[in-house]
C-alpha positions in Angstrom: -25.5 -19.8 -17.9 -27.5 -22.9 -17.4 -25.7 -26.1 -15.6 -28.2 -28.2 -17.6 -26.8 -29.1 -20.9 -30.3 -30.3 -22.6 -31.9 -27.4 -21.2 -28.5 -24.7 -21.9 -28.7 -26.1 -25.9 -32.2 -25.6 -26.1 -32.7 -22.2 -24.4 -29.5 -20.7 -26.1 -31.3 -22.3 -30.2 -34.3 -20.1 -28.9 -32.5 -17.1 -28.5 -30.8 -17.2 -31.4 -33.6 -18.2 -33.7 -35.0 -14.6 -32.2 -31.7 -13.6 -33.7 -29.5 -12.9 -30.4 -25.7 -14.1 -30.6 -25.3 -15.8 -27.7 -22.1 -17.3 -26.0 -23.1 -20.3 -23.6 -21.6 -21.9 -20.4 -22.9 -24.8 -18.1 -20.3 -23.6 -14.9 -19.0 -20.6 -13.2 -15.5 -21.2 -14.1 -16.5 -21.6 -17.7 -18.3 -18.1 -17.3 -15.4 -16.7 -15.9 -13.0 -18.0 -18.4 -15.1 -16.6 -21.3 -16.3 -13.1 -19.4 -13.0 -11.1 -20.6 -13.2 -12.1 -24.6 -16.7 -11.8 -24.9 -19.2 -8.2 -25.1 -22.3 -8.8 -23.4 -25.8 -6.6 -23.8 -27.6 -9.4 -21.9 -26.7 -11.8 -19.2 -28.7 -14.4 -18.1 -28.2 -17.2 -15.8 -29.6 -19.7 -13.6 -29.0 -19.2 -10.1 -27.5 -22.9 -9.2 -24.3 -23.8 -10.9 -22.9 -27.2 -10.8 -19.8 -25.2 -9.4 -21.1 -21.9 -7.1 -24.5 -20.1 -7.7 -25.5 -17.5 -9.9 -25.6 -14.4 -7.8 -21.5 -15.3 -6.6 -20.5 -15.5 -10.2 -22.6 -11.7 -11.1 -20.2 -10.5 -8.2 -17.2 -12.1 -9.5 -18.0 -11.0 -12.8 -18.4 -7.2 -11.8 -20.9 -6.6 -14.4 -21.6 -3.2 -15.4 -24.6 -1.7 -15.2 -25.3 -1.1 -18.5 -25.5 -5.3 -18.9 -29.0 -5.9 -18.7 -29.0 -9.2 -16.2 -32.1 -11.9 -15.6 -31.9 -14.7 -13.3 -33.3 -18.0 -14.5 -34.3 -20.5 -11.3 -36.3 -22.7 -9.3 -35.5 -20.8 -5.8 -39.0 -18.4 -5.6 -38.7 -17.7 -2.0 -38.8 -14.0 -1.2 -35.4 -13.7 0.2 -34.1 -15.5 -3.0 -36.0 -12.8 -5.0 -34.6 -10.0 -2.7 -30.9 -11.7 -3.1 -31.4 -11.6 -7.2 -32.0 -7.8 -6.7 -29.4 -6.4 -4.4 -26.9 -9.2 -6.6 -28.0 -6.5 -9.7 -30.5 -9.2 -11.8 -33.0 -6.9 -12.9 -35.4 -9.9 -13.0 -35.7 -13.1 -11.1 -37.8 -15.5 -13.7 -39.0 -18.9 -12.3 -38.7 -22.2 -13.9 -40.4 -23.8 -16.1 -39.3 -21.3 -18.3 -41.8 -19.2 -19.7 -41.5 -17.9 -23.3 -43.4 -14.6 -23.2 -41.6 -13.6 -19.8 -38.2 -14.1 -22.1 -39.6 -12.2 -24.8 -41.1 -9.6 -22.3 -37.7 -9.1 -20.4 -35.8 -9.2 -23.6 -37.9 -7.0 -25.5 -37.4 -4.2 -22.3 -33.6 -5.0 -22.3 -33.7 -3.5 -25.4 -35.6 -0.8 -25.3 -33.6 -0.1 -22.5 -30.2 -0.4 -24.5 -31.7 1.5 -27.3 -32.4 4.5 -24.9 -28.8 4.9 -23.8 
């Protein structure tokens, strides 16, 4: 989820040039439409949506807790980093996005998924 569609394209080629399938959408409703069809290991989104925020559309998603969920965003305050984690992101990642944090959360996703 990234409302940004330079920034959505170019995040979403980097993943899957590490080999992820990945399933995009710039807007909460878009997200919501696609949630049902698709099977999710992974969920990552910014935090502001053209259309609601990030940590409404986790709760209207009712992710499970197996999906491994990062937060991409500009809003570092405390609170927003204490929201991200009672929401159910397992990470709150500022912008500019940094590579190795990806790779780092990514690489513990699955390790984590591995595991079960």
């Amino acid at each position: 989820m990234e409302g940004h569609p330079d920034t959505l394209l170019c995040f979403s080629l980097y993943l899957q040039s590490l080999g992820h399938t990945v399933m995009s959408a710039r807007t909460m409703t878009e997200a919501l439409a696609k949630w049902p069809q698709a099977q999710y290991d992974v969920f990552i989104s910014e935090l502001r949506l053209p259309d609601g925020d990030g940590w409404e559309l986790l709760e209207h998603l009712h992710v499970s807790r197996l999906v491994y969920t990062l937060a991409f965003t500009s809003l570092g305050m405390p609170a927003d980093r204490a929201r991200s984690q009672v929401a159910g992101y397992r990470h709150h990642l500022l912008k500019p996005i940094c590579l190795q944090r990806i790779d780092a959360a990514l690489q513990e996703a699955a390790h984590e998924i591995a595991s079960r």
